[in-house]
mmCIF file of the N, C-alpha and C atoms, coordinates in Angstrom:
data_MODEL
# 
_entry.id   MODEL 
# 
loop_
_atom_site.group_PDB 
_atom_site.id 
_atom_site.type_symbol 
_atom_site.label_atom_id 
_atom_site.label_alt_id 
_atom_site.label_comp_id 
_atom_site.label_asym_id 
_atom_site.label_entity_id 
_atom_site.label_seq_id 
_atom_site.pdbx_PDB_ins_code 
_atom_site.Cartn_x 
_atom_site.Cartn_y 
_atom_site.Cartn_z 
_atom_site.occupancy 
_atom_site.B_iso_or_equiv 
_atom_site.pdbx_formal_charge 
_atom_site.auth_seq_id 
_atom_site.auth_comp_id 
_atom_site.auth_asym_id 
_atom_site.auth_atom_id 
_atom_site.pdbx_PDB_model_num 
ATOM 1   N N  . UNK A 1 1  ? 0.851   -1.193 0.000   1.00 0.00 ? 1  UNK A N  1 
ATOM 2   C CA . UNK A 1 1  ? 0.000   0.000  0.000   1.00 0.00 ? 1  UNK A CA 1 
ATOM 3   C C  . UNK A 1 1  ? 0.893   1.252  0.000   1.00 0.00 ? 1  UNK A C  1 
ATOM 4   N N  . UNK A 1 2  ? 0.998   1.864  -0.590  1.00 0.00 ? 2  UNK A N  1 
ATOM 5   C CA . UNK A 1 2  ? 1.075   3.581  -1.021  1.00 0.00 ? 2  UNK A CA 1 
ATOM 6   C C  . UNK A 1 2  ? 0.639   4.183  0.465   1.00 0.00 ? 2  UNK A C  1 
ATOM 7   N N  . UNK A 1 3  ? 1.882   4.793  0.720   1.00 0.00 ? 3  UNK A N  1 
ATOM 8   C CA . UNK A 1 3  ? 2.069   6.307  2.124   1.00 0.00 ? 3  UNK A CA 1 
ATOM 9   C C  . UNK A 1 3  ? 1.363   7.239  1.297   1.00 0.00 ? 3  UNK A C  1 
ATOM 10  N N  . UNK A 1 4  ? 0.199   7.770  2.324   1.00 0.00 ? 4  UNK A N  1 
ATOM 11  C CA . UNK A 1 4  ? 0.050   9.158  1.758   1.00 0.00 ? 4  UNK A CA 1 
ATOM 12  C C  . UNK A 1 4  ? 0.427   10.287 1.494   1.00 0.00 ? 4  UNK A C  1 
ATOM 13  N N  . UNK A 1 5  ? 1.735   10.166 2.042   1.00 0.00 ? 5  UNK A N  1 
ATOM 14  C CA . UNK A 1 5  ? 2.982   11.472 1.761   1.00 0.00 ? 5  UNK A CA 1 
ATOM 15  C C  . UNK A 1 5  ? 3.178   11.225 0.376   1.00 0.00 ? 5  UNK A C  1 
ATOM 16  N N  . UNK A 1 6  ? 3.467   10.125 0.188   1.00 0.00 ? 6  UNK A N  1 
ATOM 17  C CA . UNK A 1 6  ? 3.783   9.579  -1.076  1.00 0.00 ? 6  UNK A CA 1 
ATOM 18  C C  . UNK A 1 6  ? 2.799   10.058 -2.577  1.00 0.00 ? 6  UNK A C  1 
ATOM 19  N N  . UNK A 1 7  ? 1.293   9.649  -2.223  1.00 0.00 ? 7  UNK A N  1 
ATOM 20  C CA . UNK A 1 7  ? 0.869   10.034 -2.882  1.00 0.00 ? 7  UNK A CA 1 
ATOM 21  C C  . UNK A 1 7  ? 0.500   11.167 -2.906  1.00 0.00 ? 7  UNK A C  1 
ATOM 22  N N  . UNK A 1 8  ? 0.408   12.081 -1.921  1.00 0.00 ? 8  UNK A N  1 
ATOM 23  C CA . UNK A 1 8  ? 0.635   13.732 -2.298  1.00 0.00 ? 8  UNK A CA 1 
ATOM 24  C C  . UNK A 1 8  ? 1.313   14.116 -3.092  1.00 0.00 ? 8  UNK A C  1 
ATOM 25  N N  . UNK A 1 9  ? 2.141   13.742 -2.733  1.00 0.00 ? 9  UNK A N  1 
ATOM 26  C CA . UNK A 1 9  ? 3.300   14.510 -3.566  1.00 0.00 ? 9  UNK A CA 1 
ATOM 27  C C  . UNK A 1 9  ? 3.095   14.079 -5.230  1.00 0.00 ? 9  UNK A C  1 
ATOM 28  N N  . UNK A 1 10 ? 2.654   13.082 -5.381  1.00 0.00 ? 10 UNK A N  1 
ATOM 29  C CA . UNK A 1 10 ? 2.231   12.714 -6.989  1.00 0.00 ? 10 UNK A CA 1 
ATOM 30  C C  . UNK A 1 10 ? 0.970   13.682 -7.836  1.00 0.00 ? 10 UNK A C  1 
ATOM 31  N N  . UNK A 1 11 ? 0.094   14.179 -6.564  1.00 0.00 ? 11 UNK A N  1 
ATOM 32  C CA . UNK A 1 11 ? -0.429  14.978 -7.173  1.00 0.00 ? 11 UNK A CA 1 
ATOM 33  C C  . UNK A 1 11 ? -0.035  16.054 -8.321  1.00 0.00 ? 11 UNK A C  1 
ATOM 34  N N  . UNK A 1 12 ? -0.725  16.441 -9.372  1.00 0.00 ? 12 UNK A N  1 
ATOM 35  C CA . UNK A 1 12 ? 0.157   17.734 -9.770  1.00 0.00 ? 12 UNK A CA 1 
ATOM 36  C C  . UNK A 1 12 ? -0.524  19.015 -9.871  1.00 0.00 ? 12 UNK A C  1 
ATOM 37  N N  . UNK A 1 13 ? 0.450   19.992 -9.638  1.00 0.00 ? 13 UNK A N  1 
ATOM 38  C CA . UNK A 1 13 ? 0.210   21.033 -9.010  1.00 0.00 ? 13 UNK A CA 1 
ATOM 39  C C  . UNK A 1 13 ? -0.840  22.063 -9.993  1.00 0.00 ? 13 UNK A C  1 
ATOM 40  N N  . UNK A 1 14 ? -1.749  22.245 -8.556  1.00 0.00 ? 14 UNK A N  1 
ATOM 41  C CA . UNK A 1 14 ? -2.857  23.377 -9.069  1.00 0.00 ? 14 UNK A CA 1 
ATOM 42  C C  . UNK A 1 14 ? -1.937  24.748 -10.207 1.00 0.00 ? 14 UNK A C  1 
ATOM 43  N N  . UNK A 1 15 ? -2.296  24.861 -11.554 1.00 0.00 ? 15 UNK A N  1 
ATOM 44  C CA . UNK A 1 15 ? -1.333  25.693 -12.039 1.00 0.00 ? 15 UNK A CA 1 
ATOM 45  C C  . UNK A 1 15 ? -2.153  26.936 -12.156 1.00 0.00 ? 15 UNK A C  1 
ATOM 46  N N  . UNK A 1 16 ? -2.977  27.175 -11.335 1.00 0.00 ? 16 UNK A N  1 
ATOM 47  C CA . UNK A 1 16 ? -3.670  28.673 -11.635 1.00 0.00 ? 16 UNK A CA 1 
ATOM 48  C C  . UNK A 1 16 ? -3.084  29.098 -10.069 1.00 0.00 ? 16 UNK A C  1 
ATOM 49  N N  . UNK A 1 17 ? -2.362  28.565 -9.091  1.00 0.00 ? 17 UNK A N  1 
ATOM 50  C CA . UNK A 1 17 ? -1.976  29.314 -8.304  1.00 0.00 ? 17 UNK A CA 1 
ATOM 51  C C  . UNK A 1 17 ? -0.234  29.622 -8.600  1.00 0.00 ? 17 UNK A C  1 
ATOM 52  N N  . UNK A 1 18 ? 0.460   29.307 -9.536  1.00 0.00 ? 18 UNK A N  1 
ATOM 53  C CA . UNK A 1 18 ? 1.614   29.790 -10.501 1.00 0.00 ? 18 UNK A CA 1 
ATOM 54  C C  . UNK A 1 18 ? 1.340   30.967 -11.117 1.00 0.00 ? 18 UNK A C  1 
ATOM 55  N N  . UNK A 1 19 ? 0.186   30.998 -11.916 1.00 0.00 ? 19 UNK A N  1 
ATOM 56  C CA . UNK A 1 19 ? -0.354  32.259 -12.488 1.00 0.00 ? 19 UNK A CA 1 
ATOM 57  C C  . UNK A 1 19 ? -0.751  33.332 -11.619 1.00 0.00 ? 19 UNK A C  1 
ATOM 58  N N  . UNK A 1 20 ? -1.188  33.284 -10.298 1.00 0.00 ? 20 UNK A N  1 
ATOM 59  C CA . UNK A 1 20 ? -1.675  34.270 -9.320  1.00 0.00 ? 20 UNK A CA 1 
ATOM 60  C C  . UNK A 1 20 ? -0.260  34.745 -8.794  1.00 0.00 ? 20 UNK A C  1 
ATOM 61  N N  . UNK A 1 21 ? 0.672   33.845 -8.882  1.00 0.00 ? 21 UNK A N  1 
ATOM 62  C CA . UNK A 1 21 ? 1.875   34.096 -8.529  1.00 0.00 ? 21 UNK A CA 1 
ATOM 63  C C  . UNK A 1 21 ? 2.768   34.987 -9.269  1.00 0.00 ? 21 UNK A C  1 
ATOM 64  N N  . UNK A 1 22 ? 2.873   34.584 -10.775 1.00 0.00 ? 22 UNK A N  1 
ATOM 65  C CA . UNK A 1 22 ? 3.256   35.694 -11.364 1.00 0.00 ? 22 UNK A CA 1 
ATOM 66  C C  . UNK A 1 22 ? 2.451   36.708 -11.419 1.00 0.00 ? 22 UNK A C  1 
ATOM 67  N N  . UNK A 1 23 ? 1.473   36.733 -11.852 1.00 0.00 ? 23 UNK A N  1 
ATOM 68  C CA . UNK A 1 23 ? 0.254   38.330 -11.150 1.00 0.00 ? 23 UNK A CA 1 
ATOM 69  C C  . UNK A 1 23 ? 0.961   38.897 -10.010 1.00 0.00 ? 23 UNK A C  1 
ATOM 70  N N  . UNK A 1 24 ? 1.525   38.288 -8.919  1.00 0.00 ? 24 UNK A N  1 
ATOM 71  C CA . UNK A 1 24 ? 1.249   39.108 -7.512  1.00 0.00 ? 24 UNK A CA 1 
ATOM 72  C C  . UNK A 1 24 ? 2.821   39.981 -7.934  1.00 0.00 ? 24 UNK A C  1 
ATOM 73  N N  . UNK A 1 25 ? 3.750   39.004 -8.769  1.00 0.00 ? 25 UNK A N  1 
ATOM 74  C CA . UNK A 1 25 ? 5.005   39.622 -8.980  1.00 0.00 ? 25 UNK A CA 1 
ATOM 75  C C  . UNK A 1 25 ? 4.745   40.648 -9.905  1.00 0.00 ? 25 UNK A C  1 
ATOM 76  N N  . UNK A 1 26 ? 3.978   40.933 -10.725 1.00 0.00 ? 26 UNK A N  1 
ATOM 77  C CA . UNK A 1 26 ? 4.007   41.868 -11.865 1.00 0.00 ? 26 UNK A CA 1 
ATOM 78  C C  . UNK A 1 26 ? 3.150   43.132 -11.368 1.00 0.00 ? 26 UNK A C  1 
ATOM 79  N N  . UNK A 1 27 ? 2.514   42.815 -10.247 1.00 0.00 ? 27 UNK A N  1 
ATOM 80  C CA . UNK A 1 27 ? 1.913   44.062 -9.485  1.00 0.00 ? 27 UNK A CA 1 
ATOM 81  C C  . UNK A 1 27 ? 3.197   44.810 -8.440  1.00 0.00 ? 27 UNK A C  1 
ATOM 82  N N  . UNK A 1 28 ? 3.853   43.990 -8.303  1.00 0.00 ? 28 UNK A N  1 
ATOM 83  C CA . UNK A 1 28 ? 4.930   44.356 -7.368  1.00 0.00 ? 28 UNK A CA 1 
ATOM 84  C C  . UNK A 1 28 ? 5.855   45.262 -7.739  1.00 0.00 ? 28 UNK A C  1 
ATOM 85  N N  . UNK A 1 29 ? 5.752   44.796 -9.602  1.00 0.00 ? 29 UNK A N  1 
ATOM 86  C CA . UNK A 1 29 ? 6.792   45.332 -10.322 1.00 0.00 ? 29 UNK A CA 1 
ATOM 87  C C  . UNK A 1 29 ? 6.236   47.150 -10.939 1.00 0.00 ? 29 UNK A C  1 
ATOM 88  N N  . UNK A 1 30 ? 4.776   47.451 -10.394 1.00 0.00 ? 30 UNK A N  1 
ATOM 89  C CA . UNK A 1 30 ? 4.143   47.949 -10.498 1.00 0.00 ? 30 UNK A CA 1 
ATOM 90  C C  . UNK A 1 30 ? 2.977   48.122 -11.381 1.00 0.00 ? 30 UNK A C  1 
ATOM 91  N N  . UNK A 1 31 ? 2.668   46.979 -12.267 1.00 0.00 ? 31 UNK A N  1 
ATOM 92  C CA . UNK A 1 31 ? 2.156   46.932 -13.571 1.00 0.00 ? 31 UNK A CA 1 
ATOM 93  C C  . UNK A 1 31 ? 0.607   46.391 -13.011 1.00 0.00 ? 31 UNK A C  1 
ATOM 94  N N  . UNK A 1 32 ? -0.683  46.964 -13.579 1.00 0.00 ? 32 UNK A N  1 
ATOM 95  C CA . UNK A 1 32 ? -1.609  47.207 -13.426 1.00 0.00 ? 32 UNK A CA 1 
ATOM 96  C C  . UNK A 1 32 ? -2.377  45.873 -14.166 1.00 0.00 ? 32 UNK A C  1 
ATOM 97  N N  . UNK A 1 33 ? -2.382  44.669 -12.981 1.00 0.00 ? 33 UNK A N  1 
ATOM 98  C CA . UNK A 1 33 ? -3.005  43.408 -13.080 1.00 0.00 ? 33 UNK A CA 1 
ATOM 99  C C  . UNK A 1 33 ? -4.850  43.621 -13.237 1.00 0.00 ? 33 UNK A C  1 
ATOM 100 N N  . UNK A 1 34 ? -5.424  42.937 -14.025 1.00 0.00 ? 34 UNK A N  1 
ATOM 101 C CA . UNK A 1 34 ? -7.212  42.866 -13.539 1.00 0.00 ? 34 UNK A CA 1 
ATOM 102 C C  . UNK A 1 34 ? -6.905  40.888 -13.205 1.00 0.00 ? 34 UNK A C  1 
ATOM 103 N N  . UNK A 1 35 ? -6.987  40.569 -12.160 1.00 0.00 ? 35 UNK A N  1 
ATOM 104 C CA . UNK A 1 35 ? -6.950  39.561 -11.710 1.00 0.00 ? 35 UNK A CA 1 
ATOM 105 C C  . UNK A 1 35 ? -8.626  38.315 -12.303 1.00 0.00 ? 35 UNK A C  1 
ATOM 106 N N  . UNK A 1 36 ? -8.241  37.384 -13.223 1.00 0.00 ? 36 UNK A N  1 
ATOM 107 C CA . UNK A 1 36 ? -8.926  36.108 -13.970 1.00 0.00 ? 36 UNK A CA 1 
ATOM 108 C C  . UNK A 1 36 ? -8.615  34.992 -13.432 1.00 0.00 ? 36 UNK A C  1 
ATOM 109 N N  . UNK A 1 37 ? -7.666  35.265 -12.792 1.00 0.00 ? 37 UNK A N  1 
ATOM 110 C CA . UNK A 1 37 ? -7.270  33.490 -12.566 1.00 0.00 ? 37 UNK A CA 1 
ATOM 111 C C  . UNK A 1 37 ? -7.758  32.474 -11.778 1.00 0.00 ? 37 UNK A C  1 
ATOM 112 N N  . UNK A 1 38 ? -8.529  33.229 -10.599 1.00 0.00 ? 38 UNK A N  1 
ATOM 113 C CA . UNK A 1 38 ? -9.188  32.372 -9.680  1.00 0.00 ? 38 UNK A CA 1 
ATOM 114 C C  . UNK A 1 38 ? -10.991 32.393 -9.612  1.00 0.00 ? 38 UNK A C  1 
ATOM 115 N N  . UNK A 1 39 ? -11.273 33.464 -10.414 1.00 0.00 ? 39 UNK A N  1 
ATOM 116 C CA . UNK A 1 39 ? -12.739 34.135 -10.366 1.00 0.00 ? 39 UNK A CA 1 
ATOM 117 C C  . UNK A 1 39 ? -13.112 34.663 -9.212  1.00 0.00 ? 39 UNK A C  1 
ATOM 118 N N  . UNK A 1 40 ? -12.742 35.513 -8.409  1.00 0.00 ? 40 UNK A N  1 
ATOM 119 C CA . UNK A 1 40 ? -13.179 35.569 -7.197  1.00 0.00 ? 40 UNK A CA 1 
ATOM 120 C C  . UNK A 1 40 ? -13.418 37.226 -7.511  1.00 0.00 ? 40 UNK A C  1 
ATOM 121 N N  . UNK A 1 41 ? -14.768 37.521 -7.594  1.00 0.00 ? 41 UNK A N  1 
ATOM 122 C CA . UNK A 1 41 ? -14.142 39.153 -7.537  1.00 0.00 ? 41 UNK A CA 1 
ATOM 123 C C  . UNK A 1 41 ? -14.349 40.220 -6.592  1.00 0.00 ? 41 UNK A C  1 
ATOM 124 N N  . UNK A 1 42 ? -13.896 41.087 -6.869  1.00 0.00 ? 42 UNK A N  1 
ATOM 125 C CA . UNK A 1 42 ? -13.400 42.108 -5.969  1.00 0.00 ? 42 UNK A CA 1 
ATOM 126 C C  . UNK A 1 42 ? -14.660 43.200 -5.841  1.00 0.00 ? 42 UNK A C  1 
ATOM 127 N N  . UNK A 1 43 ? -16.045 43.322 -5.804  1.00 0.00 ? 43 UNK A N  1 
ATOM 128 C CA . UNK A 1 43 ? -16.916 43.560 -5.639  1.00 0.00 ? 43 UNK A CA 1 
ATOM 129 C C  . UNK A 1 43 ? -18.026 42.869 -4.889  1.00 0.00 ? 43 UNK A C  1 
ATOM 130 N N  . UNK A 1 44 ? -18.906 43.285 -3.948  1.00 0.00 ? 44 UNK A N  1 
ATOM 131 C CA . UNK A 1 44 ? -19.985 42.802 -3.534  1.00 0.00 ? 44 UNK A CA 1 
ATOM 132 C C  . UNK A 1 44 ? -20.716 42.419 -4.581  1.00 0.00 ? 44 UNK A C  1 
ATOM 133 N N  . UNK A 1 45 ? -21.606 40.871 -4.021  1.00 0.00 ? 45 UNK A N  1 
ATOM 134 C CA . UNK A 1 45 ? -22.363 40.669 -5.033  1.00 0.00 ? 45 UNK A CA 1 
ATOM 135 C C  . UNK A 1 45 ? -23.863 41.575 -4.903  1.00 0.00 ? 45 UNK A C  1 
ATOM 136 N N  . UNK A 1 46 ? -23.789 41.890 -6.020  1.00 0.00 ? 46 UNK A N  1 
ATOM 137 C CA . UNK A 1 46 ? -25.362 42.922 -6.463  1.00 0.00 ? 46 UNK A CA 1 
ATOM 138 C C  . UNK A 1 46 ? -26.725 42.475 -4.984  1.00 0.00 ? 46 UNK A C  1 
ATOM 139 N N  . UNK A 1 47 ? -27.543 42.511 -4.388  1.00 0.00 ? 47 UNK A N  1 
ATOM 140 C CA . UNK A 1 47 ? -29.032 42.247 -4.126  1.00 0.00 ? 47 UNK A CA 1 
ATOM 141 C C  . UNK A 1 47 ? -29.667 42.048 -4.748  1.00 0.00 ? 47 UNK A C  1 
ATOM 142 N N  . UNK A 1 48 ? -29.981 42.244 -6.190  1.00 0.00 ? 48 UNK A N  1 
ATOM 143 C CA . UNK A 1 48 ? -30.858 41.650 -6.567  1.00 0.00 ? 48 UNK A CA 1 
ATOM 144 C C  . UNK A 1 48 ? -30.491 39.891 -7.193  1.00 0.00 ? 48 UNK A C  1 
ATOM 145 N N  . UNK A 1 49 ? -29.041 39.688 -7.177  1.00 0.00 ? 49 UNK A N  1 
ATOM 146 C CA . UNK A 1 49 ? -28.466 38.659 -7.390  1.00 0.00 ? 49 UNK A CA 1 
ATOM 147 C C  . UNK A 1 49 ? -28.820 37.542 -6.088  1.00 0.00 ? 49 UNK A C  1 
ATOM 148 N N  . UNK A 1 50 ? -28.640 38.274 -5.470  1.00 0.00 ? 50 UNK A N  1 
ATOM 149 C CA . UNK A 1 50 ? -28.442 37.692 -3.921  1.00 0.00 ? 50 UNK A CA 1 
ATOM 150 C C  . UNK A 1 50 ? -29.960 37.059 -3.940  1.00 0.00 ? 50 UNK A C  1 
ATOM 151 N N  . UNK A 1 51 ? -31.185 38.093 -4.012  1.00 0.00 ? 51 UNK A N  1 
ATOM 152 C CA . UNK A 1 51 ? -32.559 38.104 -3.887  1.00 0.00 ? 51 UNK A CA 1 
ATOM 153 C C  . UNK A 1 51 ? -32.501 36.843 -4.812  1.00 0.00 ? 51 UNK A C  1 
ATOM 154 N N  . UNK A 1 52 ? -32.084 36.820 -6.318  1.00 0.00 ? 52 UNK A N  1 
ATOM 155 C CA . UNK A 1 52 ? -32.553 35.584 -6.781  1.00 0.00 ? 52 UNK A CA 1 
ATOM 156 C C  . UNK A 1 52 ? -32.130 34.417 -6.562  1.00 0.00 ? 52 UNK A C  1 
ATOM 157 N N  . UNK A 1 53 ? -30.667 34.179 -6.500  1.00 0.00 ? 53 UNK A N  1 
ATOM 158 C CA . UNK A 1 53 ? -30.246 32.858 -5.539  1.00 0.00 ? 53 UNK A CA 1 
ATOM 159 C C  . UNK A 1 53 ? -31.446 32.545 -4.504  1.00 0.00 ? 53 UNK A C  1 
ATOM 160 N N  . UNK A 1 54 ? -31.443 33.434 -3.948  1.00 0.00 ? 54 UNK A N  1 
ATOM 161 C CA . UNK A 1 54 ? -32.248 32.888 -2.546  1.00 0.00 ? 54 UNK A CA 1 
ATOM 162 C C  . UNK A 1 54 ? -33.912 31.736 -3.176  1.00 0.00 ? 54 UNK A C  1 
ATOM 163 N N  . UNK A 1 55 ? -34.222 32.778 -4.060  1.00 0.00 ? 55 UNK A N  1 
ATOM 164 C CA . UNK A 1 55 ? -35.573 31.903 -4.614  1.00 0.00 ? 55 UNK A CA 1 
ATOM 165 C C  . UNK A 1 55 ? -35.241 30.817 -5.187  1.00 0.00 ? 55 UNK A C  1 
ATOM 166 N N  . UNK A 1 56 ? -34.237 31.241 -5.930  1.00 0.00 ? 56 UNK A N  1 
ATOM 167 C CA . UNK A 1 56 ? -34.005 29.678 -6.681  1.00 0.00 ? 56 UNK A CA 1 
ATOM 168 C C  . UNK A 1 56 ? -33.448 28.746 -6.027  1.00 0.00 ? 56 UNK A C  1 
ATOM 169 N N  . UNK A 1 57 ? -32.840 28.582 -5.012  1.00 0.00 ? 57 UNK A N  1 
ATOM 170 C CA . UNK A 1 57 ? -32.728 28.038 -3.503  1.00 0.00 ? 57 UNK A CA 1 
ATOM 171 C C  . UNK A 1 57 ? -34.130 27.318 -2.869  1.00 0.00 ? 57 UNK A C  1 
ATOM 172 N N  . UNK A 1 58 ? -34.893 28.519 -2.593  1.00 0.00 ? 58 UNK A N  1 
ATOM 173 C CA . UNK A 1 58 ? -36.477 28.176 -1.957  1.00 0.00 ? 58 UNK A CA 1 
ATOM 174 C C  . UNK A 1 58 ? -37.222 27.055 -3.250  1.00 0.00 ? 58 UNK A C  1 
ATOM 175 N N  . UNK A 1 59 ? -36.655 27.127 -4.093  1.00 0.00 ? 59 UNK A N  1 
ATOM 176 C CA . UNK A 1 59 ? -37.466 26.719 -5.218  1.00 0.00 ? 59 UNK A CA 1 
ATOM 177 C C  . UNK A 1 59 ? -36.773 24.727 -5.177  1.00 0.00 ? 59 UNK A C  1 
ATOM 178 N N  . UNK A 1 60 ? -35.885 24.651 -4.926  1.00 0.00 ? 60 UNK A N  1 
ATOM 179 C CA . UNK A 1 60 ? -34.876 23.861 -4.838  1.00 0.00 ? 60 UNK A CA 1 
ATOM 180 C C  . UNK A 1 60 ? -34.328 23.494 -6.125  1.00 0.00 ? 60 UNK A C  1 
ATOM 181 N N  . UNK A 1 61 ? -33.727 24.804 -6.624  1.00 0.00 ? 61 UNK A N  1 
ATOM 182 C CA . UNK A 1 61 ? -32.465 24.730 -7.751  1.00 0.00 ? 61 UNK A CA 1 
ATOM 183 C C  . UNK A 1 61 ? -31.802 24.421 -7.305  1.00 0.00 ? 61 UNK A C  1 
ATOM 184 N N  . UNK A 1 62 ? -30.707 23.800 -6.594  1.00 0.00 ? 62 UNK A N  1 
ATOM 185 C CA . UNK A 1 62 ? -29.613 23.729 -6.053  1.00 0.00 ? 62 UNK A CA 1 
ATOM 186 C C  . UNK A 1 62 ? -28.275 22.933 -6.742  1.00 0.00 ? 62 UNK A C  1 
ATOM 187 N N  . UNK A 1 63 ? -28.731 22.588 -7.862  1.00 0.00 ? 63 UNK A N  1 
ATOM 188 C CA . UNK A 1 63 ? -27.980 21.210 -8.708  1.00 0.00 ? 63 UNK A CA 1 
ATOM 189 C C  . UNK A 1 63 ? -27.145 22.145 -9.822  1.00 0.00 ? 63 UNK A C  1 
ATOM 190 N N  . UNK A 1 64 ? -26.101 21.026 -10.613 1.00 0.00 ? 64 UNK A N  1 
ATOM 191 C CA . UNK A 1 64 ? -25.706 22.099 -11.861 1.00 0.00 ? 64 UNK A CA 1 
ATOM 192 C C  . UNK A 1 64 ? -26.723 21.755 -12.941 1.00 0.00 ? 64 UNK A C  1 
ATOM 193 N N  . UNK A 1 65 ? -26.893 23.022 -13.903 1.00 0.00 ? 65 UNK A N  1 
ATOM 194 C CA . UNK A 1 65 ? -27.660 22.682 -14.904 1.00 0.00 ? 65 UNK A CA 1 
ATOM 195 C C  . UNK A 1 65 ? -27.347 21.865 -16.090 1.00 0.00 ? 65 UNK A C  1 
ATOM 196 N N  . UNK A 1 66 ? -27.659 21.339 -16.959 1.00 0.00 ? 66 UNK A N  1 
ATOM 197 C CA . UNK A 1 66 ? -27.154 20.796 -18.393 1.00 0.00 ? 66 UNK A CA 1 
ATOM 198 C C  . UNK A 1 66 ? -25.881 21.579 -18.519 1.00 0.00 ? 66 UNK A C  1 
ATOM 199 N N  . UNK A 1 67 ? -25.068 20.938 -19.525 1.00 0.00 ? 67 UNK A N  1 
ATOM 200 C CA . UNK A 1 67 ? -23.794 21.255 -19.831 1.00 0.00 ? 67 UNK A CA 1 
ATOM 201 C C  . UNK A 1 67 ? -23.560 22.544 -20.368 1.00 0.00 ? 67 UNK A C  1 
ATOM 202 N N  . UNK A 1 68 ? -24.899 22.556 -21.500 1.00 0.00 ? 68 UNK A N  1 
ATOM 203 C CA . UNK A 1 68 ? -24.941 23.101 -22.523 1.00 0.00 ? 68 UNK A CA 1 
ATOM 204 C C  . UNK A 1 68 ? -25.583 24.487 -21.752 1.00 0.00 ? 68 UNK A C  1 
ATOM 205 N N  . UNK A 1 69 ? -26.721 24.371 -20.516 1.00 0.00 ? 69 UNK A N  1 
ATOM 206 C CA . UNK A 1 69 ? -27.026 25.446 -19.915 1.00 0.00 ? 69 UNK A CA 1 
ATOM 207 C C  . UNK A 1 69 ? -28.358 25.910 -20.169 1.00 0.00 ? 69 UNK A C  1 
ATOM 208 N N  . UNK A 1 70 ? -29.114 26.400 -19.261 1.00 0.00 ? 70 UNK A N  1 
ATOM 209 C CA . UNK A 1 70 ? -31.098 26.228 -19.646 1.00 0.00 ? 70 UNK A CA 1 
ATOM 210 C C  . UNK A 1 70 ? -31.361 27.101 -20.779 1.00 0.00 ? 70 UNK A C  1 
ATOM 211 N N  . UNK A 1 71 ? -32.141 25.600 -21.278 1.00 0.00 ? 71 UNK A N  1 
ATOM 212 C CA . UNK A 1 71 ? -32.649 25.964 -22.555 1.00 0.00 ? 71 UNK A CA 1 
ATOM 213 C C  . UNK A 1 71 ? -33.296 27.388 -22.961 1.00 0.00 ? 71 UNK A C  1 
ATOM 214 N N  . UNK A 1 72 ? -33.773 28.102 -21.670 1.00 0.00 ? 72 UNK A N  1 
ATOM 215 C CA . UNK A 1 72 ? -34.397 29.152 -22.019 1.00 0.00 ? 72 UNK A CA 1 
ATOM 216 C C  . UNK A 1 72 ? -33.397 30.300 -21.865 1.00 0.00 ? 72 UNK A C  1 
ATOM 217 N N  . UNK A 1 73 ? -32.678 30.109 -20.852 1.00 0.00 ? 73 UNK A N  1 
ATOM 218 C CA . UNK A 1 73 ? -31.743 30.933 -21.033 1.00 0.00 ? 73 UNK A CA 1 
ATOM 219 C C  . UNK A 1 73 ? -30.837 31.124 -22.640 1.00 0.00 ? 73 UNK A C  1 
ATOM 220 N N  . UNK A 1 74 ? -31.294 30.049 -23.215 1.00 0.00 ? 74 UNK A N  1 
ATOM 221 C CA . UNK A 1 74 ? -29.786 29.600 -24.420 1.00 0.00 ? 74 UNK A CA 1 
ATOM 222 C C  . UNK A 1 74 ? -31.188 30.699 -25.773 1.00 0.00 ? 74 UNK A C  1 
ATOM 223 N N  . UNK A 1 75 ? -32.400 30.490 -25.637 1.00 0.00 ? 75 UNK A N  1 
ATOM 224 C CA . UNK A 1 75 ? -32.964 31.471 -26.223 1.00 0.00 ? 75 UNK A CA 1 
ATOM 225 C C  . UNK A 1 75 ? -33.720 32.548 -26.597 1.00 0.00 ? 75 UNK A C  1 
ATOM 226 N N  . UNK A 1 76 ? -33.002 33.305 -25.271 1.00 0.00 ? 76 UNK A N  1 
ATOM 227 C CA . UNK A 1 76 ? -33.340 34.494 -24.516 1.00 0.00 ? 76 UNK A CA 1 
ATOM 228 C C  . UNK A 1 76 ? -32.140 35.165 -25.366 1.00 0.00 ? 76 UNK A C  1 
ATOM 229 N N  . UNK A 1 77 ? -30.558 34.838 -24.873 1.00 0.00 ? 77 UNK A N  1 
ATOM 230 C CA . UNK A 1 77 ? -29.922 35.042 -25.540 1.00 0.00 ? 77 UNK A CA 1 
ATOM 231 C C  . UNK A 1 77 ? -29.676 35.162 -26.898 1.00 0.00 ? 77 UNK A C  1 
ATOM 232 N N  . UNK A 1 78 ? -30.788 34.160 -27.454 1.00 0.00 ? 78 UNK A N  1 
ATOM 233 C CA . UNK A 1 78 ? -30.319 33.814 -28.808 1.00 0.00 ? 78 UNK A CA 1 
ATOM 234 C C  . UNK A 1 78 ? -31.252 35.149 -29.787 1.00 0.00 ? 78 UNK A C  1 
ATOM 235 N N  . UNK A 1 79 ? -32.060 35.948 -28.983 1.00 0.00 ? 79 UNK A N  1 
ATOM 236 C CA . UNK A 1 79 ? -33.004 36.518 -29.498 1.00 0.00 ? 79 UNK A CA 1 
ATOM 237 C C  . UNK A 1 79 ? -32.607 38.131 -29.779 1.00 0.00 ? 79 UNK A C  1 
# 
């Protein structure tokens, strides 16, 4: 049986925290980053965002949708 040190270390490495890494160096260097790499952003989320999670929550959306993404949404957009 395989040590789990062992197999840690086989893991391979998350490479979007390399990229946040050079980001943090190129801000350092003074150069004016808009940070993509992790999605996390740097704004509160909206209320009325918030308000609709919550329903679609109460509603029990809670799952991911199709791959492709709801159909009505796909032709709402499409319109």
């Amino acid at each position: 049986m395989m040590d789990a040190t062992k197999r840690a270390n086989e893991i391979p490495p998350f490479i979007v925290m390399d990229v946040l890494e050079r980001a943090h160096e190129l801000e350092r260097e003074g150069r004016d980053i808009i940070h993509l790499e992790i999605g996390e952003p740097d704004f509160p989320t909206p209320g009325c965002i918030c308000d609709a999670a919550r329903e679609a929550i109460g509603r029990g959306e809670t799952h991911y949708t199709h791959s492709l993404g709801l159909i009505e949404l796909r032709e709402a957009i499409c319109k």
